[in-house]
C-alpha positions, 0 to 999 in steps of 0.5 A, a space after each residue: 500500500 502506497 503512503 496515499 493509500 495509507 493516509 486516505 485510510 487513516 482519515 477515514 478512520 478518524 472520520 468514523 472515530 469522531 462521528 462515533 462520539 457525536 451525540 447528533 450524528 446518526 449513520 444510515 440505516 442500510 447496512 451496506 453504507 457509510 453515509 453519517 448525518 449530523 443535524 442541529 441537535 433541536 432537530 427532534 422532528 426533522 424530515 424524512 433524511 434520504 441518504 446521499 449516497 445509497 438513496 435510503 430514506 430515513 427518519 432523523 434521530 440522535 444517538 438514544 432516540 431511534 425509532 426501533 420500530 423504524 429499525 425493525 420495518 427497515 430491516 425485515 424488508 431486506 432480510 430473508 430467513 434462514 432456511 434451516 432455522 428461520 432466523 432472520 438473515 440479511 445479505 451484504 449488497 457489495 457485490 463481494 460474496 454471493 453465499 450467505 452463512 446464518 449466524 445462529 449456530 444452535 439453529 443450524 446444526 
């Protein structure tokens, strides 16, 4: 790896670092993105935010104010269920592997 390389990694993790700690930044929803929101922190009722870069659409909550219904709707549409234990599954859409491993091991042996 070249130094470019390296260095345009190294920001990208103090990136990450430092939203991981912002009490107003909220991370896509979508498995598959990176894309961080960060919001006036008297914004408890904003809009609807549609993400930049993967076009998910999602409401906008501080860290501790998620919707788990949000989360739960968000992700039983993209996951399928396993087909030995029927645990909910959800494959990764970065085109990196096409096989799926259920993690619930008890289930599955």
């Amino acid at each position: 790896m070249n130094d470019a390389n390296f260095m345009i990694k190294y920001d990208t993790l103090c990136l990450k670092r430092f939203l991981a700690k912002e009490p107003q930044c909220q991370w896509c929803p979508n498995p598959d993105c990176d894309f961080a929101v960060i919001a006036d922190p008297s914004c408890i009722d904003c809009p609807e935010i549609k993400c930049e870069t993967c076009n998910t659409t999602f409401d906008y909550k501080p860290h501790g104010v998620m919707n788990e219904n949000l989360n739960y709707d968000f992700f039983s549409k993209l996951a399928k269920p396993c087909p030995v234990c029927k645990t909910p599954i959800i494959k990764a859409d970065d085109g990196s592997c096409n096989q799926i491993t259920c993690t619930n091991f008890a289930g599955c042996v």
